[in-house]
Every structure is written in structure tokens, then in C-alpha cells.
C-alpha positions in Angstrom: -14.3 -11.8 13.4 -13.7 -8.1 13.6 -16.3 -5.2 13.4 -15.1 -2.6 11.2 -17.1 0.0 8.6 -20.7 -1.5 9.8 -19.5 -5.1 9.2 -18.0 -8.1 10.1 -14.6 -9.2 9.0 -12.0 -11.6 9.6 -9.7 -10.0 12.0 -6.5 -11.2 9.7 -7.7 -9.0 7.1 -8.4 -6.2 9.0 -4.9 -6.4 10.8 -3.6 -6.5 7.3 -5.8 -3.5 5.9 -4.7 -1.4 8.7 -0.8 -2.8 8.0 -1.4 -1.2 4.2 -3.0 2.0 5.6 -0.5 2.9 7.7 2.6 1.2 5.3 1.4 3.2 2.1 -0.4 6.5 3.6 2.9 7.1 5.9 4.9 6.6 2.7 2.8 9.3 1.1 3.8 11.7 3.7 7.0 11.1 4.1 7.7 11.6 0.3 5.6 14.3 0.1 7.7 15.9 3.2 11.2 15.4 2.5 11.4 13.0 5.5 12.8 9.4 5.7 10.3 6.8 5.9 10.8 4.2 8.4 8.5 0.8 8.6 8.6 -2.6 10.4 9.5 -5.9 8.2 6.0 -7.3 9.8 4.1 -4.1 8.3 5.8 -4.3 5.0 4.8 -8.2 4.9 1.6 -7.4 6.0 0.8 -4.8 3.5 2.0 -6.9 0.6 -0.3 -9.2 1.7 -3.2 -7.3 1.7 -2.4 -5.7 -1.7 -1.9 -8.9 -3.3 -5.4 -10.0 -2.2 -6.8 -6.4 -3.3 -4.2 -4.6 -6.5 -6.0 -5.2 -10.1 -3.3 -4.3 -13.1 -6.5 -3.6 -14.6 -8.1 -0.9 -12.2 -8.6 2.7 -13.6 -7.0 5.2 -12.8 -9.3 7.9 -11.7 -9.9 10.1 -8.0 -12.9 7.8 -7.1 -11.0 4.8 -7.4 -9.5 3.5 -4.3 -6.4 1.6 -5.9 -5.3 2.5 -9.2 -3.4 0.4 -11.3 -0.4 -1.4 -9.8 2.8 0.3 -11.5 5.7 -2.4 -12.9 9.1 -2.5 -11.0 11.6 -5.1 -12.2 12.0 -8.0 -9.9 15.3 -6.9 -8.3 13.4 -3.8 -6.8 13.0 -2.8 -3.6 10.5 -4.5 -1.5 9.1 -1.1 0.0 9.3 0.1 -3.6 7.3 -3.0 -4.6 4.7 -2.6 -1.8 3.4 0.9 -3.2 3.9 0.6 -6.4 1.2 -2.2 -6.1 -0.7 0.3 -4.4 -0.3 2.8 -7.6 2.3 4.9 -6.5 5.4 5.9 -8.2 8.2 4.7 -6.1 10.7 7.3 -7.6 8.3 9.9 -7.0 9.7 13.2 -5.1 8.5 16.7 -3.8 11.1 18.1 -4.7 
């Protein structure tokens, strides 16, 4: 067990929670910066697992909501474009 956010936790989740934190967020920044967005096969894994735990298709969609709905992808995407498109983000999405 893990201490995180004034409770106790199984260390596995955290590690993954973390994995999706730093998988999807770094994602956001990238996009939203023109960069290229680099990531680890374990993070990628780990983050899907976490969002298959936590992604509900039938979440709102509003600012207070902490995942909004997972967005469909055909099975032949991407499995980075999989990962945060569970996590509501538009994988084709650009600042430009």
C-alpha cells in the first residue's frame, strides 16, 4: 500500500495513475506546442491500464468532470491514439 491524496492505496494503481498522468498530460502539451511526443511502451501499457479500470463511455462532458467520455477510434488505430482518446481527447487534434 501507497499513501497518496490523504489515503491509502495499492501501490499498482498508483504507479499506473501516475503512468496516465504523465502519458496523457505530456500528450496535451506536446499537441498543444507543436512538439513531438515521445513515451515508453511500459507508460503507454500502463496508462491503458489505468484507463480501462477508470474511462466510462457514459461520463459527461463538462470542466468539473475529471474524464470525459472516451472518444471511438476504429480498432486498427494507433495505440497512443487509443490511450487518450480513452481519456477524452481528440487524437487528431492540432494547435495549429
Amino acid at each position: 500500500m501507497t499513501r497518496i491524496a490523504q489515503m491509502d492505496a495499492p501501490a499498482e494503481m498508483v504507479g499506473m495513475t501516475l503512468a496516465d498522468e504523465l502519458l496523457v498530460h505530456g500528450w496535451d502539451v506536446a499537441k498543444a506546442s507543436g512538439q513531438p511526443f515521445g513515451y515508453e511502451s511500459e507508460v503507454l501499457e500502463a496508462a491503458h491500464g489505468f484507463l480501462v479500470q477508470i474511462a466510462n463511455p457514459d461520463a459527461p462532458a463538462a470542466p468539473d468532470v475529471p474524464f470525459g467520455p472516451p472518444r471511438e477510434l476504429p480498432d486498427s488505430a494507433a495505440p497512443l491514439d487509443r490511450v487518450v482518446a480513452m481519456a477524452g481527447r481528440d487524437h487528431a487534434w492540432s494547435a495549429s
